[in-house]
C-alpha positions in Angstrom: -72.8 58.8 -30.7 -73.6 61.1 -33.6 -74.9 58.0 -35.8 -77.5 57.1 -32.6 -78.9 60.2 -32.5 -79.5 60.6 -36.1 -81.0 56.9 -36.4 -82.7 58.1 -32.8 -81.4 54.9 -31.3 -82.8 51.3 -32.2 -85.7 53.5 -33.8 -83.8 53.9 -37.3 -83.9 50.1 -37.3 -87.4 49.1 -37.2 -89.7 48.3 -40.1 -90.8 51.3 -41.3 -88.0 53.8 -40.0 -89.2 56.8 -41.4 -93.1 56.5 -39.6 -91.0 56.0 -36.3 -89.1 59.0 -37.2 -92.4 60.9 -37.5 -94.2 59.3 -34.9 -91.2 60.2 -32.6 -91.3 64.6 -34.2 -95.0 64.2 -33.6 -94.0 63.4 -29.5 -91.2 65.8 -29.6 -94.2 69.1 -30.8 -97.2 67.3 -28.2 -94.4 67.9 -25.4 -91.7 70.3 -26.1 -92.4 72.4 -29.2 -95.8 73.4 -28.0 -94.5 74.8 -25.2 -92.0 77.0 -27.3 -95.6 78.0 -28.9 -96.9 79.1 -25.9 -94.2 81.9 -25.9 -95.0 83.3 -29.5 -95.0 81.8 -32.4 -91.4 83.4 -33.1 -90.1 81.6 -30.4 -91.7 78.4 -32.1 -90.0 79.1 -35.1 -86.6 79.5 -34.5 -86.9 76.5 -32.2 -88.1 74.9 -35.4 -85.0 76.2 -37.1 -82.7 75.3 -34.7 -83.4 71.7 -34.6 -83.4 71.5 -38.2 -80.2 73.1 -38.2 -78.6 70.5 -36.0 -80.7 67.6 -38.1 -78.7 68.8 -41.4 -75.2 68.8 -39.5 -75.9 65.4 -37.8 -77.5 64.0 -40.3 -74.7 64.8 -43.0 -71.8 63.6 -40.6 -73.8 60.4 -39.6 -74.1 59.1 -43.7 -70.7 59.8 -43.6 -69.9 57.5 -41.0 -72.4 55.1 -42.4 -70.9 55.4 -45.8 -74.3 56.0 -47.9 -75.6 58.6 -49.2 -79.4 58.5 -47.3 -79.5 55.4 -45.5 -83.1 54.7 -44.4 -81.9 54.2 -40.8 -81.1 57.7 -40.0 -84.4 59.2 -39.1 -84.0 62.5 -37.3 -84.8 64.3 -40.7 -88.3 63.1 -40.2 -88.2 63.5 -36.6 -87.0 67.2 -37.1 -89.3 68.0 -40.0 -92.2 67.1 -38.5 -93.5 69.7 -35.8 -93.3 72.4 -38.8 -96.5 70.8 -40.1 -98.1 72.4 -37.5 -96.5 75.6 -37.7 -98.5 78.8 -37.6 -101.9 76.7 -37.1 -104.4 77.7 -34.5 -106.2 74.8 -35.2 -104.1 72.0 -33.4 -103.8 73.9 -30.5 -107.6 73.8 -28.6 -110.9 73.0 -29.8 -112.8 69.9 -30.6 -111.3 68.9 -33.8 -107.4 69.5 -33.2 -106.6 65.9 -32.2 -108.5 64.7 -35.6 -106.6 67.7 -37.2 -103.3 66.2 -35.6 -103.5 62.9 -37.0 -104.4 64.4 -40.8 -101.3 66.3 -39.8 -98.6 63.4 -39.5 -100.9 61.4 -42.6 -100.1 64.3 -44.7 -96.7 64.4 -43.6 -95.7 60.8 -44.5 -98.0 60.8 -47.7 -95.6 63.7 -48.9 -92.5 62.2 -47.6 -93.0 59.1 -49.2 -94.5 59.9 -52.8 -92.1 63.3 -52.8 -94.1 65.2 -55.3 -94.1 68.7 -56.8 -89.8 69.4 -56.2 -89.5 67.2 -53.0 -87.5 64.6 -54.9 -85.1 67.0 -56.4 -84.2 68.1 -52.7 -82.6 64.9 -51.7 -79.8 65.5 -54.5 -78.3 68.3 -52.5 -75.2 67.4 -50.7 -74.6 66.1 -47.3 -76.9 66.5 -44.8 -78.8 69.4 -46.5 -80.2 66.1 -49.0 -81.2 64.2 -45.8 -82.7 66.6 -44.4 -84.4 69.8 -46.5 -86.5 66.6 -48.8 -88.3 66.1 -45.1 -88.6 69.8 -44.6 -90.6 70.5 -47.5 -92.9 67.5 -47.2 -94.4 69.1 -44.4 -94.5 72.7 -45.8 -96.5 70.9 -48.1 -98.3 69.0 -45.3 -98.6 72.2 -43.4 -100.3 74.2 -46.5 -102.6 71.3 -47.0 -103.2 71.0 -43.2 -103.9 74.8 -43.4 -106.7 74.4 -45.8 -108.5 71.7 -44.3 -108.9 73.0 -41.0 -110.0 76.6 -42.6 -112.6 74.2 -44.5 -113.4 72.5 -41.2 -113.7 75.5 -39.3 -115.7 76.9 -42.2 -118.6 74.4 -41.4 
């Protein structure tokens, strides 16, 4: 059971796991995490945390059943990682550009997660579950930073 959730079912599987992964955390903020949002962004937050939380513990025990260190299928790193892009961002909740601001949102995350620049790839040589996982957190930091600056830019116009 652990190694279905973490490869979020036949999702891990598919060409591309990682995009499903994200695709999947992208549906997960649309309808649950904005609603944690609608309570304070605190609350937002330590929902945040507690789902990554549980990502690094399942996500540790699963490559341990699958007997690799990453394996590509398990996905709920991504999935996990992926509502912090829009973390803290007024921008992606109302207004006529948020949808277009959503979309740069996941690009930016999956450009980060897959080219790991600037200390992303030295994440994923941490132990367990914490590797799997904390690489795909700071992609979208990053992602959320750069998110950040466009949509001041945009908003700036």
């Amino acid at each position: 059971m652990i190694v279905q959730i973490a490869t979020l079912g036949p999702l891990g599987r598919l060409k591309a796991p990682g995009t499903w992964g994200s695709a999947a955390g992208l549906l997960w903020w649309a309808l649950v995490v904005r609603l944690a949002h609608a309570k304070g962004w605190e609350h937002e937050l330590a929902f945040d945390a507690l789902v990554v939380l549980t990502a690094i513990l399942l996500c540790g025990v699963a490559a341990a059943f699958i007997g690799k260190k990453d394996p590509s299928e398990i996905i709920l790193d991504e999935f996990a990682a992926m509502p912090l892009v829009f973390l803290f961002n007024p921008y992606v909740y109302g207004g006529k550009s948020s949808l277009l601001l959503i979309l740069l949102g996941f690009l930016l995350f999956r450009l980060f997660d897959i080219t790991k620049p600037f200390g992303i790839k030295a994440l994923e040589k941490l132990p367990g579950g914490f590797g799997i996982v904390l690489d795909d957190v700071m992609a979208a930091v990053y992602a959320n930073l750069a998110l950040h600056g466009i949509a001041l830019l945009w908003a700036a116009l």
